[in-house]
C-alpha positions in Angstrom: 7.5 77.9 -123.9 9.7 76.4 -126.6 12.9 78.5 -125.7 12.4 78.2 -122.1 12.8 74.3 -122.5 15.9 74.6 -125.0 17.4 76.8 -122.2 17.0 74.2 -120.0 18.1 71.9 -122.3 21.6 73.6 -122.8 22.0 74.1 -119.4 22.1 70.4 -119.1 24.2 70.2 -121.9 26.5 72.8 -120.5 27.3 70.8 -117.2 27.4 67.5 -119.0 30.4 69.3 -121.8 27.9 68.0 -124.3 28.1 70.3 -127.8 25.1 68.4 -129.3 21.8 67.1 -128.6 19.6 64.6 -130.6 16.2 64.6 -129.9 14.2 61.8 -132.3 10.8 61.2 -133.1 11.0 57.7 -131.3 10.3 55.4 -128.8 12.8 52.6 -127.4 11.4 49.8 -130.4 11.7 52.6 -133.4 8.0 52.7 -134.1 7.0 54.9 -136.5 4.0 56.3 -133.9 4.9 56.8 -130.6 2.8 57.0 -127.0 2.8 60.0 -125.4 5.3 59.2 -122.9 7.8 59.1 -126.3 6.9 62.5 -127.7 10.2 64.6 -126.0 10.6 66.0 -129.9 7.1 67.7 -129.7 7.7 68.7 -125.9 10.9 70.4 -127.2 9.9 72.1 -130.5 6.1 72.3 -130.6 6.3 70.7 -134.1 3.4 67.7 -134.2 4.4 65.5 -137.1 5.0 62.2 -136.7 8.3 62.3 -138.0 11.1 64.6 -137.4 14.8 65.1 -135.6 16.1 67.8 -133.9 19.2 69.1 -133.0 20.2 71.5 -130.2 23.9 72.8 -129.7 24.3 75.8 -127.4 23.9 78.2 -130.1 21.2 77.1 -132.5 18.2 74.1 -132.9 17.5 72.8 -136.0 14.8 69.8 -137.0 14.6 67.8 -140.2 11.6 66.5 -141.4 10.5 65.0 -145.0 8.2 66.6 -147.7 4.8 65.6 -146.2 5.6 68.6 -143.3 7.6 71.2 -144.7 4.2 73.4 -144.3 3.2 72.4 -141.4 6.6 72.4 -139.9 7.0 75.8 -141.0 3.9 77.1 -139.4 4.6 75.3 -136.4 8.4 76.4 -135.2 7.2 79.8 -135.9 8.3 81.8 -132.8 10.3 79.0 -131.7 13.9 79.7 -132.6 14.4 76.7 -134.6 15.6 76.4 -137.9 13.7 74.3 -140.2 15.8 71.6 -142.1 14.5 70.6 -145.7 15.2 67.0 -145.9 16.1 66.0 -149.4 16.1 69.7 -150.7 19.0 71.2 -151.8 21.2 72.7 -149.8 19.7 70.8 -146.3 23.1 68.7 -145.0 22.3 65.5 -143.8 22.3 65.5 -139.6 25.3 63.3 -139.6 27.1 66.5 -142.1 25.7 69.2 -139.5 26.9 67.4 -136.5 30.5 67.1 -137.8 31.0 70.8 -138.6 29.5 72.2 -135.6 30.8 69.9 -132.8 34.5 70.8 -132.4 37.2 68.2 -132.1 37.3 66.5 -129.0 33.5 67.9 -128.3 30.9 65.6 -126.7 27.6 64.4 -128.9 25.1 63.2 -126.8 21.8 61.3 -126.6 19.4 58.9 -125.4 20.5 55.4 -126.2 17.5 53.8 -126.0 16.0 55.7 -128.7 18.1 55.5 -131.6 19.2 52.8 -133.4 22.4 51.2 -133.3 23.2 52.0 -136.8 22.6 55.4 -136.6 24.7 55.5 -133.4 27.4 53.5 -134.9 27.5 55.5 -138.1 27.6 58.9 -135.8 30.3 57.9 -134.3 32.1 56.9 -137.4 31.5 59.8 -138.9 32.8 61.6 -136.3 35.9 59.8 -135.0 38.6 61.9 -136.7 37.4 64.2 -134.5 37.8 62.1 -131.9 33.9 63.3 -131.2 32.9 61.4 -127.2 29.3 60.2 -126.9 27.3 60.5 -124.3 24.4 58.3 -124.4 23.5 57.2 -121.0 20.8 60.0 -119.9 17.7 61.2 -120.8 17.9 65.2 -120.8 14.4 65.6 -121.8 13.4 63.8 -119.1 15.0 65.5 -116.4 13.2 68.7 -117.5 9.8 67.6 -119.1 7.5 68.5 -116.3 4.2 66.0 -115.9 5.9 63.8 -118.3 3.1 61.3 -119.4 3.9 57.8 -117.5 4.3 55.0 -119.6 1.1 53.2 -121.3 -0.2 49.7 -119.5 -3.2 48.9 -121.5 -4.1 45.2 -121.5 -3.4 42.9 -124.1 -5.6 40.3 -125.9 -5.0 36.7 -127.8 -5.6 37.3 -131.4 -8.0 33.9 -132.6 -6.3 31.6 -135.1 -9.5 32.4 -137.0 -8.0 36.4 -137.5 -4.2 35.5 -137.2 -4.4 31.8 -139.5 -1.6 30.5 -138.1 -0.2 29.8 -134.5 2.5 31.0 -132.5 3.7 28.3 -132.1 4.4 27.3 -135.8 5.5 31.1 -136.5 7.9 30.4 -133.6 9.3 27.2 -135.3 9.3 28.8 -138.5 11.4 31.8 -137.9 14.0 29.4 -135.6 14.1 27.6 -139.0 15.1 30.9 -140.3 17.6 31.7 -137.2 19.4 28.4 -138.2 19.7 29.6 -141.8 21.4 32.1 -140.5 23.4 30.4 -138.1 22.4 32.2 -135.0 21.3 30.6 -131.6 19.5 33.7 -130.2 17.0 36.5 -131.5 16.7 39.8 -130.7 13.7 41.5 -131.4 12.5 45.2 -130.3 9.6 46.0 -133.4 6.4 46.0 -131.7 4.7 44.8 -134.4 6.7 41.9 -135.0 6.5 40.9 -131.3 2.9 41.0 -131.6 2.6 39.0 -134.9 4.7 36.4 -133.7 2.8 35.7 -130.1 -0.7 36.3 -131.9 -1.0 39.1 -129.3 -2.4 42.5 -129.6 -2.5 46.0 -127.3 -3.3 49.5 -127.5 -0.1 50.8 -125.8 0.6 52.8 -129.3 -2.5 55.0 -130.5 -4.0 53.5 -133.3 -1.3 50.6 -133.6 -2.4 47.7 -131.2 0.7 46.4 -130.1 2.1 45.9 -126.6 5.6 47.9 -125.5 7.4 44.7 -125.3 10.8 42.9 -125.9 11.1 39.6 -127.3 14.7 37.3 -127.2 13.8 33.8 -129.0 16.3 30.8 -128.0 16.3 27.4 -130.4 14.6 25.6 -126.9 12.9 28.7 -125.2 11.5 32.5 -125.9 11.5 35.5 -123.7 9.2 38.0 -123.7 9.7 41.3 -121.5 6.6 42.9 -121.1 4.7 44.9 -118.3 3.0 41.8 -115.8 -0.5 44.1 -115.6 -0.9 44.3 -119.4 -1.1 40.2 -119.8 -4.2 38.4 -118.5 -4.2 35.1 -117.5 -5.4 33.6 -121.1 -2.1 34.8 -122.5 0.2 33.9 -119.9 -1.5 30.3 -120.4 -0.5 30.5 -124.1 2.7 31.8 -124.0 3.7 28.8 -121.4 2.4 26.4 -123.6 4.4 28.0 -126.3 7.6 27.9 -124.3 7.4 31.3 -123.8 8.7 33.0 -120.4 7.7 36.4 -119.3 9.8 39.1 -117.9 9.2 42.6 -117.0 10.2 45.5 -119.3 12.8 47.0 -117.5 14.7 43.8 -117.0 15.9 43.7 -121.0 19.3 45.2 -120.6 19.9 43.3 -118.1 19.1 40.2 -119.4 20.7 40.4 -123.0 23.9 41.5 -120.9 23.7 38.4 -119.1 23.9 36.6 -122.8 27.4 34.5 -123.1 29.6 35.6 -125.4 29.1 31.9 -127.8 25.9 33.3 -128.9 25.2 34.2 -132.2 23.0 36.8 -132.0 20.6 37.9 -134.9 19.2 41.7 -134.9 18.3 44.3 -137.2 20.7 47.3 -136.3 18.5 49.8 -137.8 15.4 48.8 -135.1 17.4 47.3 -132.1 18.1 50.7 -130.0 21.9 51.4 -129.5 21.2 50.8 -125.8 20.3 47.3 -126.6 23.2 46.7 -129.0 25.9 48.2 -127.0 24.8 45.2 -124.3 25.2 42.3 -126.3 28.7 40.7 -125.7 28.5 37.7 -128.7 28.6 37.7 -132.2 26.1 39.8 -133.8 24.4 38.5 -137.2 22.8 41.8 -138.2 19.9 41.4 -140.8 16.7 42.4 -140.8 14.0 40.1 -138.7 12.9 37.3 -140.5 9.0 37.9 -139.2 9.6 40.8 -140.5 8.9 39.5 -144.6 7.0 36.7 -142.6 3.9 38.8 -141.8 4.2 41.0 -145.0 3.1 38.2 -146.7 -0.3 37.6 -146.2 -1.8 33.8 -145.4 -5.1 32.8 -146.8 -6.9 33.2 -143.8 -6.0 36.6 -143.4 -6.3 37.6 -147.1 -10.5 36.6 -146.8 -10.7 38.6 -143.3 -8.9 41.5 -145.0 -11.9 41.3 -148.0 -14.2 41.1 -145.1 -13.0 44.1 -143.2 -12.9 46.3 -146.4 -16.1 45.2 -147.2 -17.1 46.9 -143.6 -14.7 50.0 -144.1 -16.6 50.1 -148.2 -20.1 50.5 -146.1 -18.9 52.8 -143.6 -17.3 55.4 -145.6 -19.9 55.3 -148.7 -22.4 56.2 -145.9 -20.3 58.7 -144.7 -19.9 60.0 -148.5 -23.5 60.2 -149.3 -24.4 62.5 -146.0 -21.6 64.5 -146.6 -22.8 65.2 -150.4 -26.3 65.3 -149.9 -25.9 67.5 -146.9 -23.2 69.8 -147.1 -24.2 73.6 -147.3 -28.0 72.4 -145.7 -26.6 71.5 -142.6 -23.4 72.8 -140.3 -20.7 70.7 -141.0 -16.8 71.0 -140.3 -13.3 69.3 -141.0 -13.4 67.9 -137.4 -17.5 67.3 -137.3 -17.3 65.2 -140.7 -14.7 63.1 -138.9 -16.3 62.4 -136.5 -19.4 61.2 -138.1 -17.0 58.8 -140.3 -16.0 57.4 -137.4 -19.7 57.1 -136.1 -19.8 55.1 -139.7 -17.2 52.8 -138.9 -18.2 52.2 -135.0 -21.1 50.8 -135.9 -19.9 47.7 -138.2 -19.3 44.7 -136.1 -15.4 43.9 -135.2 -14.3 47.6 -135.6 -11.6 48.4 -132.6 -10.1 51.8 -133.6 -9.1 54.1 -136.2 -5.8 53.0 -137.9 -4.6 56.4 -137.5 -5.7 60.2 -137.0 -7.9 60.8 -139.9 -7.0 63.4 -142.2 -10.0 65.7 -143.2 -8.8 68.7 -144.9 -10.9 70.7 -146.8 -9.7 72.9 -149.8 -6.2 74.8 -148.9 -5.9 72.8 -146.2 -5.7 69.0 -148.4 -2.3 70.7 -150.0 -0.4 69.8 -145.9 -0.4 65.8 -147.1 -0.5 65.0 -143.3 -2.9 67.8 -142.2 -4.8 67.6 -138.8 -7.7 69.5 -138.0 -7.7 71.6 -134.9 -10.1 74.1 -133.0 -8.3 76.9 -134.6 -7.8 75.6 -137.7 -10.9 73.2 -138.1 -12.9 75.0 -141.1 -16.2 74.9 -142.5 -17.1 73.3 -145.2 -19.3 74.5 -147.9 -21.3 73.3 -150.8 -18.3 74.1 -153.2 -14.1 72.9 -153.7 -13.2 69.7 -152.5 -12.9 67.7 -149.5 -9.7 64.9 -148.6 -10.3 62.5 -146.4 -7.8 60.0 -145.5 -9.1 57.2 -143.2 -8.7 54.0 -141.7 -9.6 51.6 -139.5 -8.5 48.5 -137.8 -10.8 45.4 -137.7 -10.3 41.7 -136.6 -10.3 41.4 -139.8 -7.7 43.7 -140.9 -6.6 47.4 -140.9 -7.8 49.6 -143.7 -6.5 52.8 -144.8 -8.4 54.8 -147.9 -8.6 57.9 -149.1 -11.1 59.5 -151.1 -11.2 63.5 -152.7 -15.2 64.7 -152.5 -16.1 67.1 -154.8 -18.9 69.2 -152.4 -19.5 71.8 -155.3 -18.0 73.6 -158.3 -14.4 73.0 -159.1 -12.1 74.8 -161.2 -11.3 73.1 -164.6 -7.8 73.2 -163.4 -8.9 71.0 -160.3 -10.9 68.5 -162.6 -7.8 68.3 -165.0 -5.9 67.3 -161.2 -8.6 64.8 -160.2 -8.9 62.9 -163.2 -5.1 63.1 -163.3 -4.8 61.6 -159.8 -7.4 59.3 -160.9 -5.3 57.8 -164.2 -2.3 57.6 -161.7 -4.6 54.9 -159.4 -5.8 53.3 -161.9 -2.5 52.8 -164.4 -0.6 51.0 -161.1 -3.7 48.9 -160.0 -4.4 47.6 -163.5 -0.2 46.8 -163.8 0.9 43.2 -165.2 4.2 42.9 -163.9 7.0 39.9 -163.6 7.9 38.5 -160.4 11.1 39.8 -159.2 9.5 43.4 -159.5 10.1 45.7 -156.4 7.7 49.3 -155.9 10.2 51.0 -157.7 9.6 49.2 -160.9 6.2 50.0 -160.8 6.0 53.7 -159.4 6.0 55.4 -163.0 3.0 54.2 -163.9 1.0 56.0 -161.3 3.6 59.6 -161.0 4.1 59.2 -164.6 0.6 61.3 -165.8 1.3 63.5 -163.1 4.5 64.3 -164.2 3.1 64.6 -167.6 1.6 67.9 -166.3 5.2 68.8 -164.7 4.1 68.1 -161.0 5.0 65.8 -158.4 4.3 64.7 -154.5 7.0 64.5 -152.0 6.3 60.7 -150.9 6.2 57.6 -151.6 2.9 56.2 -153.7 2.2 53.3 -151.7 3.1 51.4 -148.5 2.3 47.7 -146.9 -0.3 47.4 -144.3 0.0 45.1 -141.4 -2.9 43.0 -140.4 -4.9 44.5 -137.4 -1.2 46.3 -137.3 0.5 48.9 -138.1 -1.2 50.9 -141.1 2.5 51.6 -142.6 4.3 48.0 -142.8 7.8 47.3 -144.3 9.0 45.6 -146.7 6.9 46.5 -149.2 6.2 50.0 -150.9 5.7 51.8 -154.1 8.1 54.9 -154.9 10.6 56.5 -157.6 13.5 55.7 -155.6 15.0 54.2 -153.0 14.9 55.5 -149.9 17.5 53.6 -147.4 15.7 54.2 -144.0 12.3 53.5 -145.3 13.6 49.7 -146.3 10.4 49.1 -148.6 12.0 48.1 -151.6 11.0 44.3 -151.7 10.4 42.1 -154.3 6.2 42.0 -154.3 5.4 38.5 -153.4 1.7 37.4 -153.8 -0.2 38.0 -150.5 1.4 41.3 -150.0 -0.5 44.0 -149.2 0.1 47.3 -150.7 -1.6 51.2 -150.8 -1.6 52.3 -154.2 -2.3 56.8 -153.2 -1.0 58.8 -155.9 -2.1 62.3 -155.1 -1.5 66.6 -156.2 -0.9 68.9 -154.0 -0.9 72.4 -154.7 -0.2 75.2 -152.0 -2.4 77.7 -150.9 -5.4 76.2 -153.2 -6.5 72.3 -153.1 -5.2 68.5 -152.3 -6.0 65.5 -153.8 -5.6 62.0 -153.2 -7.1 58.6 -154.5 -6.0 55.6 -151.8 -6.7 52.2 -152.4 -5.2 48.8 -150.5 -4.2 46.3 -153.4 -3.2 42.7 -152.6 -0.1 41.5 -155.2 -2.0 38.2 -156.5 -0.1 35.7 -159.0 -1.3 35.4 -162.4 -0.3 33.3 -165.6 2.9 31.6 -165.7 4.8 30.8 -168.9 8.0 30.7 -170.5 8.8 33.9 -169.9 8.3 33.6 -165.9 5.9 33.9 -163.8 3.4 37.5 -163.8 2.0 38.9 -161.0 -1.0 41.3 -161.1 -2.8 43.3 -158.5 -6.2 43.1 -156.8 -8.4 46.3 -155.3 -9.2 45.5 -151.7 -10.5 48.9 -151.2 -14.7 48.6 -152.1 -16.0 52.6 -151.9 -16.9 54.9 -154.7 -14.6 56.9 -156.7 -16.4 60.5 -156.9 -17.2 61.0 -160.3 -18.2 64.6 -159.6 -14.4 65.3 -160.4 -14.1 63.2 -163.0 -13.4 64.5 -166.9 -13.5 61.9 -168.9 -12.0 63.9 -171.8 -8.4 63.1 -170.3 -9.4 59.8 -169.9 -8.2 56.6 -172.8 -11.1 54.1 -173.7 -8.8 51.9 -171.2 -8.6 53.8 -168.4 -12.5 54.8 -168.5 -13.4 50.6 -169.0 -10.9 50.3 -165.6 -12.7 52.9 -163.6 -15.9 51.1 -164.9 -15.2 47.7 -163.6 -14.2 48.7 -160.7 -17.0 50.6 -159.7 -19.7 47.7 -160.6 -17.1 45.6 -158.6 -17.9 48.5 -155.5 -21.7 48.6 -156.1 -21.8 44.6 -156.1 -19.7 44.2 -153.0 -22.1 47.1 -151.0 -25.4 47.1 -152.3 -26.3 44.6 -149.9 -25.4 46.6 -147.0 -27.6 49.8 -147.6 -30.6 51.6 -147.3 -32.4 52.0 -150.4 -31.8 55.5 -150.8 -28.3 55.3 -150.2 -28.3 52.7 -152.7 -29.8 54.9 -155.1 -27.4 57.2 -154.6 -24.5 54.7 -154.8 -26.0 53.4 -158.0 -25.2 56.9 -159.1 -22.1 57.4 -158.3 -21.1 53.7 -159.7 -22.1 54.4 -163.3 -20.9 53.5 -166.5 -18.8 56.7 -168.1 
């Protein structure tokens, strides 16, 4: 199926003169996760992950991805015809690199404008203007041959309380216009779904698993715009938005509108989120930073730091219910990868305010926990026995919050090789949770505390070892992020201001034999100030049993044993509460002193 559609592709391409293709993994607001209307990269190439790029001249298709899917990308373009790019390996070029040695001069790049950036688009075309390289970017080619193309979502929209949100649109509006005049701008663009829906106190479910509404947004100093599909808003939030000064357009009408923008504006943007579409219509002066809301909702307000203890506190009860059937039943009952999901997400459906998952849950069971983004599937969905270890990465989004843990369950013997990893993994988690740090600190400061034991044992995992968390958002939320270096695109090196909230998921992954991960949310709290400035320190949001079943406290320090101590009497005091005797038994168990 895959070659037939590249075919069609280049026969496109062919009567277009267009030597190159980009297909990305994106939708017309660069969202990490896309509706299914969005996915023309997995129509083209089969390949599933949720990120990726591909290429297709009339020769040869090629797709980059990152670490988390060589594997998985390698099993899936099998057949295909297209070469799998490496990204970060050595030897993979960089796209930009490929595209300027196989597009002759004078050739013809195309692709869809409205789904990639303006600073990609710009720097393409920089890079290739000694070639004197055209662009086409006007036309969907996908689109004209994706047959039963998925139509775009419509779901409806909700008001988020004040009592979730803690603050009202209409002081975030006057807020970030504060911010616009810093900046000495009279108009805002902004395409980020989730920023659109912070700001307005609105939520959705046109994305899976992020609830956020395909919308536009263009705030003025007097008046804001908000494009949006009519059907989606009910007549609550059209009330709101009035009252807020806010005028609704459709969807469709965005072009049009920032083309109609005089040419005195000064217009603020992020270039790597506004699509090149977008950006090629604005006629003023462009102020291009990134959107003020963007550090805005990063940084948690006191309202929605208590909600966010509340919602874990749920998401603690759900999955240590979840853990104690899946240990006291495995091998006695059938049980799968897909069937032990499922009942997790039974777990969570039955605490009060749960909405969704926060993403696709990851349940991989022995070989399979070494893909870091592995999905179950009928073919692949395995059985689980009363031996090796389970991964389960999980989350879910509350009115509370969004949640996102992962836990490693030991369901019978282990190798020693695999405790030595687990209590490994373990240190990692604990060493960056238990961190005293100076404000000013970004992620990368911090990151070699929790890959430092594991690179102790000459190992390492391809990806960051933390990211922000939106509220009742997006599960992965700029600015701020844990990792070794900096990665340009992923923009998460921010300072760690208190009310951030951060995953802290160091993990080992070894091919063709196990996967392990530990995944706890921590919120960046401020702690004594003195003459030597002011130090920060993290608190574990994440309330659910660490499974000492893999646990060797031989590799362990006296510190590191007292920190896995605490914070399992801090787990059996937030939960005890909330369960039935013998699962509090059980819990008591698995929350003792070592």
């Amino acid at each position: 199926m895959v070659p037939q559609r590249l075919e069609k592709l280049r026969g496109l391409m062919a009567q277009r003169g267009i030597d190159a293709y980009i297909i990305p993994t994106s939708d017309f607001h660069e969202s990490e996760y896309v509706g299914d209307y969005f996915k023309a990269r997995k129509y083209m190439s089969g390949f599933t992950g949720s990120a990726g790029t591909m290429v297709v001249t009339a020769k040869e298709a090629c797709l980059w991805t990152d670490g988390r899917y060589f594997i998985q990308a390698a099993n899936q373009l099998k057949g295909t015809t297209i070469i799998l790019m490496k990204m970060g390996e050595e030897g993979t070029p960089a796209i930009e690199d490929y595209l300027y040695d196989v597009i002759p001069s004078g050739g013809k790049l195309g692709f869809d404008g409205r789904v990639i950036t303006a600073a990609m688009g710009h720097a393409l075309a920089k890079r290739l203007a000694d070639k004197k390289v055209a662009l086409s970017t006007s036309e969907d080619l996908v689109g004209m041959i994706w047959e039963d193309r998925p139509s775009l979502s419509a779901q409806p929209a909700f008001l988020l309380d004040e009592k979730y949100a803690g603050k009202s649109s209409s002081q975030k509006l006057a807020e970030l216009r504060e911010k616009m005049k810093d900046n000495g701008c009279t108009i805002h663009v902004i395409t980020t779904l989730d920023d659109i829906a912070w700001l307005f106190n609105i939520r959705g479910n046109d994305v899976e698993y992020n609830p956020v509404v395909l919308s536009y947004a263009v705030i003025g100093m007097e008046q804001a715009h908000l494009f949006a599909n009519p059907v989606c808003l009910n007549d609550e939030i059209r009330e709101k938005l009035s009252a807020d000064g806010v005028k609704i357009h459709d969807y469709d009408e965005m072009i049009s509108f920032v083309k109609g923008l005089s040419a005195d504006e000064a217009v603020l943007l992020d270039p790597q989120k506004v699509n090149y579409a977008i950006d090629s219509s604005i006629q003023g002066k462009k102020v291009e930073k990134a959107n003020p809301t963007q550090l805005a909702k990063a940084i948690k307000n006191p309202v929605e730091l208590e909600n966010i203890r509340n919602a874990h506190i749920k998401d603690g009860v759900a999955f240590t219910k979840f853990m104690y059937w899946l240990k006291t039943n495995v091998g006695k009952i059938p049980m799968t990868e897909i069937s032990a999901a499922d009942y997790l997400l039974a777990c969570r459906a039955e605490q009060e305010g749960f909405i969704e998952p926060s993403f696709d849950t990851i349940s991989a069971y022995k070989a399979n926990a070494a893909m870091m983004h592995y999905s179950a599937t009928k073919e692949s969905d395995a059985v689980l026995q009363a031996e090796g270890m389970l991964l389960v990465d999980s989350g879910g989004q509350y009115y509370e919050g969004t949640t996102d843990i992962t836990r490693t369950v030991v369901l019978g013997p282990i190798t020693d090789e695999q405790k030595l990893h687990f209590t490994t993994v373990l240190r990692s988690n604990l060493n960056l949770a238990n961190a005293r740090f100076l404000h000013g600190c970004v992620g990368m400061n911090l990151d070699i505390l929790a890959r430092g034991p594991i690179w102790d044992l000459g190992l390492d995992y391809k990806c960051g070892t933390g990211h922000g968390i939106g509220y009742l958002l997006n599960v992965h939320e700029a600015p701020n992020g844990f990792r070794w270096k900096i990665v340009a695109e992923r923009r998460d090196s921010a300072i760690l201001e208190e009310g951030m909230v951060t995953t802290d998921e160091p993990g080992i992954y070894i091919e063709g034999s196990h996967g392990i991960r530990i995944e706890n949310e921590l919120i960046c709290r401020k702690g004594v100030k003195n003459s030597d400035g002011q130090f920060m320190y993290f608190e574990p949001v994440t309330y659910a049993p660490i499974d000492l079943d893999g646990v060797d406290p031989q590799y362990m320090t006296e510190k590191e044993r007292q920190a896995l101590n605490d914070y399992h009497a801090m787990v059996y005091g937030k939960l005890f509460p909330y369960l039935t005797d013998g699962e509090r038994e059980w819990l008591k168990e698995y929350t003792r002193a070592i």
